[in-house]
Backbone as JSON Lines, residues from 0, in Angstrom:
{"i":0,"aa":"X","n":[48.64,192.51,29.94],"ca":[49.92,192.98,30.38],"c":[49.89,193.24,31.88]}
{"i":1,"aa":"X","n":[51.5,193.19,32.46],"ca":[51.11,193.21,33.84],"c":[51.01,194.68,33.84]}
{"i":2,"aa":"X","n":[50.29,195.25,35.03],"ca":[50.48,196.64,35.66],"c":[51.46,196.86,36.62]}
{"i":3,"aa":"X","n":[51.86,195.95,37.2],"ca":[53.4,195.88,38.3],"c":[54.7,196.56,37.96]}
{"i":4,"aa":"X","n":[55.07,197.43,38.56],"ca":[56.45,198.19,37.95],"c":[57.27,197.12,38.94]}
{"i":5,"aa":"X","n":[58.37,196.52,38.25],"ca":[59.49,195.78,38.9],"c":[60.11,197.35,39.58]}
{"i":6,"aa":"X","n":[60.45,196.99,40.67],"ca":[60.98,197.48,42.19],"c":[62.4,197.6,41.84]}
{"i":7,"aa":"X","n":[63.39,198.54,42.11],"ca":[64.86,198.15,42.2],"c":[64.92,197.73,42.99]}
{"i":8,"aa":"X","n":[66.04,197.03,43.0],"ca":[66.73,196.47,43.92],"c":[68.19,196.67,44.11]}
{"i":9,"aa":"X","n":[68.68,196.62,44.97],"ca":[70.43,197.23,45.35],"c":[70.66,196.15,46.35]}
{"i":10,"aa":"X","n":[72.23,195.87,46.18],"ca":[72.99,194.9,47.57],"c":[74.25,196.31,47.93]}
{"i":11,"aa":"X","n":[74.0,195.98,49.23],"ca":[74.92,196.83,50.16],"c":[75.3,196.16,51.5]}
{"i":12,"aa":"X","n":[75.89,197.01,51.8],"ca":[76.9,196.76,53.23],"c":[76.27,197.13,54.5]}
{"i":13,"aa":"X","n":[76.15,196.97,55.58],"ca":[75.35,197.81,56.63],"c":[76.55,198.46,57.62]}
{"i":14,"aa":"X","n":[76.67,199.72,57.44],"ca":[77.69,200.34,58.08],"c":[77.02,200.79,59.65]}
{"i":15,"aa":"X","n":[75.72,201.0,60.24],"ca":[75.34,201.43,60.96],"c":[73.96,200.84,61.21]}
{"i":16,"aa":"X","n":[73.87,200.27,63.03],"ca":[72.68,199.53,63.0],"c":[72.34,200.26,64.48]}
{"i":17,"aa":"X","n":[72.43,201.43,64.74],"ca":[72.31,202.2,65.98],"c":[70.65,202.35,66.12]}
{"i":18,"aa":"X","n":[69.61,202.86,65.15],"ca":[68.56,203.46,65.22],"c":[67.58,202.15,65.33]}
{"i":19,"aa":"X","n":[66.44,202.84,65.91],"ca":[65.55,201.81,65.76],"c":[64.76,201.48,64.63]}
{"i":20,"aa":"X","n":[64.49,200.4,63.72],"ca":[64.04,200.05,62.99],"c":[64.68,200.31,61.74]}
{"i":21,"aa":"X","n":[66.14,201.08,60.98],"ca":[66.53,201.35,60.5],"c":[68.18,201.5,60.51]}
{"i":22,"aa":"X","n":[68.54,201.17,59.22],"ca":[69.98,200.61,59.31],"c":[70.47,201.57,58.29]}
{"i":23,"aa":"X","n":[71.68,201.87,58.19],"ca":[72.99,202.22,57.27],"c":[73.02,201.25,55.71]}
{"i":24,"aa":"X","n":[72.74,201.54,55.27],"ca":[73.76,200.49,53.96],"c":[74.36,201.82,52.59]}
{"i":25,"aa":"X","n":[75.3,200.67,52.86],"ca":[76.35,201.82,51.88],"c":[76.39,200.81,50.46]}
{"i":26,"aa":"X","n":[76.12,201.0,49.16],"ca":[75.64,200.33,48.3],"c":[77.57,201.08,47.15]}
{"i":27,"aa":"X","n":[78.26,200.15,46.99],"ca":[79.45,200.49,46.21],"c":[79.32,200.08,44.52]}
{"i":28,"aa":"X","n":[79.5,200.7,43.94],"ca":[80.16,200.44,42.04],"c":[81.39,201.0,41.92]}
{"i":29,"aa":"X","n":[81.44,199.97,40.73],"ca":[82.7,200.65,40.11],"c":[82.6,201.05,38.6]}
{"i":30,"aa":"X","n":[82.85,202.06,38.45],"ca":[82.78,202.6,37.17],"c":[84.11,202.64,36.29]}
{"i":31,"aa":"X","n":[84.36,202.61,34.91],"ca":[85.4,203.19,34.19],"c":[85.69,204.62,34.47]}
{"i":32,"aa":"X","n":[87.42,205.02,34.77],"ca":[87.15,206.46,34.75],"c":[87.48,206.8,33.36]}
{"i":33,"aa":"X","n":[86.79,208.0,32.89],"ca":[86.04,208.04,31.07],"c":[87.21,208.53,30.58]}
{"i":34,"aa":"X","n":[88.62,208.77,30.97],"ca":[89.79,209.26,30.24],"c":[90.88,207.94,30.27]}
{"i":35,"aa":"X","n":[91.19,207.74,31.9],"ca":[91.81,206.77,31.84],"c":[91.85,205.0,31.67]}
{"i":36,"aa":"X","n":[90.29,205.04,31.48],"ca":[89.41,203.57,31.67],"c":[89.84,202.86,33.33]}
{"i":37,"aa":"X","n":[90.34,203.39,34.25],"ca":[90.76,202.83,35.05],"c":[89.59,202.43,36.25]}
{"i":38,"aa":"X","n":[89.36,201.68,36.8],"ca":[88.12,201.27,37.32],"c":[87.81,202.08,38.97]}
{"i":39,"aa":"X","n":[87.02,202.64,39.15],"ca":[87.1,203.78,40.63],"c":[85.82,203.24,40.93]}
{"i":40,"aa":"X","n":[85.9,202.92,42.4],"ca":[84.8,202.78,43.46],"c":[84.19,203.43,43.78]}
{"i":41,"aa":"X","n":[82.73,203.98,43.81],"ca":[81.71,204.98,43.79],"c":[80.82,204.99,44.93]}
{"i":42,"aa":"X","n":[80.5,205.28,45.96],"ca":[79.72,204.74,46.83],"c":[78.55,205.52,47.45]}
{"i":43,"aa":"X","n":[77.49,204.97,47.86],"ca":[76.56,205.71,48.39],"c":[75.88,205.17,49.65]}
{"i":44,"aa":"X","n":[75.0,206.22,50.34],"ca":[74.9,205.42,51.8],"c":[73.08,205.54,51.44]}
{"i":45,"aa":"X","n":[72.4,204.8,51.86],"ca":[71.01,204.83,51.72],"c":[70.17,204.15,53.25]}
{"i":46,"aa":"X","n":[69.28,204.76,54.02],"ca":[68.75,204.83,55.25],"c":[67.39,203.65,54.56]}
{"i":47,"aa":"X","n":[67.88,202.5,55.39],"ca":[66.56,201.41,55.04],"c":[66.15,201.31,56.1]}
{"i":48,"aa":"X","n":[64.42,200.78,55.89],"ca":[63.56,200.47,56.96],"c":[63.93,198.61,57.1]}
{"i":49,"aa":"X","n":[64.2,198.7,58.56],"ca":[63.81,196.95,59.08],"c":[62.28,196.26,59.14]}
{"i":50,"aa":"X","n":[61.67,195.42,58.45],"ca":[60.54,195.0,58.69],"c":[61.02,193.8,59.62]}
{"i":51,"aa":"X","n":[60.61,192.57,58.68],"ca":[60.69,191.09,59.97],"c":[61.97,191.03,59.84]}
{"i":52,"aa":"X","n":[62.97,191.43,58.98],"ca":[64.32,190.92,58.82],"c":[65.31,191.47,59.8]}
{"i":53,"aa":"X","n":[66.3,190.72,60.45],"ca":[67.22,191.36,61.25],"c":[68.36,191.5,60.91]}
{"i":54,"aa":"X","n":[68.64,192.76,60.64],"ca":[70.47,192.77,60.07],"c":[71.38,193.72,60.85]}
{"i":55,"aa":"X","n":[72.47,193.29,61.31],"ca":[73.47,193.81,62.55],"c":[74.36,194.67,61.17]}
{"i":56,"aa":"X","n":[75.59,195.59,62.24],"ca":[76.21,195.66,61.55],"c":[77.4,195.25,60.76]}
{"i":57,"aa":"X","n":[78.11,195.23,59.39],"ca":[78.87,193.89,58.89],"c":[78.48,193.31,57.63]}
{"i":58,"aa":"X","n":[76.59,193.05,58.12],"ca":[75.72,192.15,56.88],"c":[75.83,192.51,55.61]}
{"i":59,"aa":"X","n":[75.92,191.67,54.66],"ca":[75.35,192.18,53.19],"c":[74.2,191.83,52.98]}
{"i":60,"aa":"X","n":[73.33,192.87,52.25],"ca":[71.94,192.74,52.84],"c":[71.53,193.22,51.31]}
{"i":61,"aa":"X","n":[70.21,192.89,50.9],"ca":[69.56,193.42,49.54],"c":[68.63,194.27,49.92]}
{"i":62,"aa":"X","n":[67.97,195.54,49.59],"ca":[67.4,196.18,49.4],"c":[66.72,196.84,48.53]}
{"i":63,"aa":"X","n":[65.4,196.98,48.99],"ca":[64.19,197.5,47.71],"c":[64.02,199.02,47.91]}
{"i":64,"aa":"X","n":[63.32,198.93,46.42],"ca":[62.68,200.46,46.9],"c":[60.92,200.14,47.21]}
{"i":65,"aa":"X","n":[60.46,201.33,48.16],"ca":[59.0,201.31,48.74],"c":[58.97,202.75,48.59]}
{"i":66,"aa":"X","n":[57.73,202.76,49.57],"ca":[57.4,204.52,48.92],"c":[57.68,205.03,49.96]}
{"i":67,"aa":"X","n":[58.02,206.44,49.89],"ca":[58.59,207.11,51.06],"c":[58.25,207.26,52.51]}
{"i":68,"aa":"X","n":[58.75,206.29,53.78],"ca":[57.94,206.61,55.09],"c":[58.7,207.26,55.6]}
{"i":69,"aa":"X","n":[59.58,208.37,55.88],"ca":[60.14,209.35,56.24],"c":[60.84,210.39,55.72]}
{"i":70,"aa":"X","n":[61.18,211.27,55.71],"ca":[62.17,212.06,55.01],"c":[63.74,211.76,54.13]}
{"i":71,"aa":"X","n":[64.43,210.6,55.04],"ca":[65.24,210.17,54.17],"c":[64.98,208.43,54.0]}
{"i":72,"aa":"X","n":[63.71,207.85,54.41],"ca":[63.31,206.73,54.43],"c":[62.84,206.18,53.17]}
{"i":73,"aa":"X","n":[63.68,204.92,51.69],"ca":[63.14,204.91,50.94],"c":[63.17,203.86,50.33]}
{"i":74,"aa":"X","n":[63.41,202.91,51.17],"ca":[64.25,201.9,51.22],"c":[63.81,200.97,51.96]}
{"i":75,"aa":"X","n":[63.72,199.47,51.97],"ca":[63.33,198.59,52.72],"c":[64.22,197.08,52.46]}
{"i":76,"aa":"X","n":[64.85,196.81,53.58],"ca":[65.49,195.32,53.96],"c":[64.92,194.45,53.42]}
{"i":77,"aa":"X","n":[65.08,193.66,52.37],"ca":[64.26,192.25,51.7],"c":[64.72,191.33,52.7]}
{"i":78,"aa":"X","n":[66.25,191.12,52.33],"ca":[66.97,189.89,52.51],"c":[68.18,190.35,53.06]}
{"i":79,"aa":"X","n":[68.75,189.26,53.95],"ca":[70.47,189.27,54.22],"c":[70.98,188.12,53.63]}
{"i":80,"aa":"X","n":[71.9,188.8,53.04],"ca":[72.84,187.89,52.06],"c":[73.4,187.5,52.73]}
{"i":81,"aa":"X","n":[74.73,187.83,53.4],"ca":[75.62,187.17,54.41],"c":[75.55,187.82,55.62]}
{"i":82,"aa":"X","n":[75.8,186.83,56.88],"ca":[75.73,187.28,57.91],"c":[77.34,187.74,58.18]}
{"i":83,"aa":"X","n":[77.74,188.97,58.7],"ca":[78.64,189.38,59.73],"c":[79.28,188.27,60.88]}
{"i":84,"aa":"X","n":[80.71,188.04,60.61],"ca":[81.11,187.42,62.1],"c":[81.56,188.35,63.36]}
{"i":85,"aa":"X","n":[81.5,187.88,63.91],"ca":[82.14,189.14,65.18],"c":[83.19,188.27,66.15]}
{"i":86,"aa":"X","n":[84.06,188.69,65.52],"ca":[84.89,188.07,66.34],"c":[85.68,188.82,67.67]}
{"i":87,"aa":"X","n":[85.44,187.91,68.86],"ca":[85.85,188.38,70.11],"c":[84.6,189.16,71.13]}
């Protein structure tokens, strides 16, 4: 059997690419609301580390979990899904 715990993984948004080595991503669901079944957007913001990958802000980007290198650091950039245009 393997000993490997599969890693989560999350896709999010990068709302903030100010800091060094670390970006914003705001990771959204939608849930049923449990009376009205009506579908509500849920969102959360999570502080990822940049390794080789470069993501501006805009990107949709995937993210893992790693083990904790800072206080709110828990999180690490795999991949960018789509790149951001910037227009103008």
């Amino acid at each position: 059997m393997s000993e490997f715990r599969k890693k989560q993984t999350l896709i999010g948004t990068v709302i903030s690419a100010k800091m060094e080595k670390t970006v914003n991503v705001r990771v959204i669901r939608e849930i049923p609301h449990p009376i009205y079944r009506k579908r509500i957007k849920k969102y959360k913001n999570y502080l990822a580390h940049i390794g080789s990958v470069s993501a501006s802000e805009g990107d949709i980007v995937k993210i893992t979990s790693i083990k904790p290198i800072s206080k709110m650091k828990r999180w690490l950039v795999s991949k960018v899904l789509k790149q951001s245009i910037n227009i103008g």
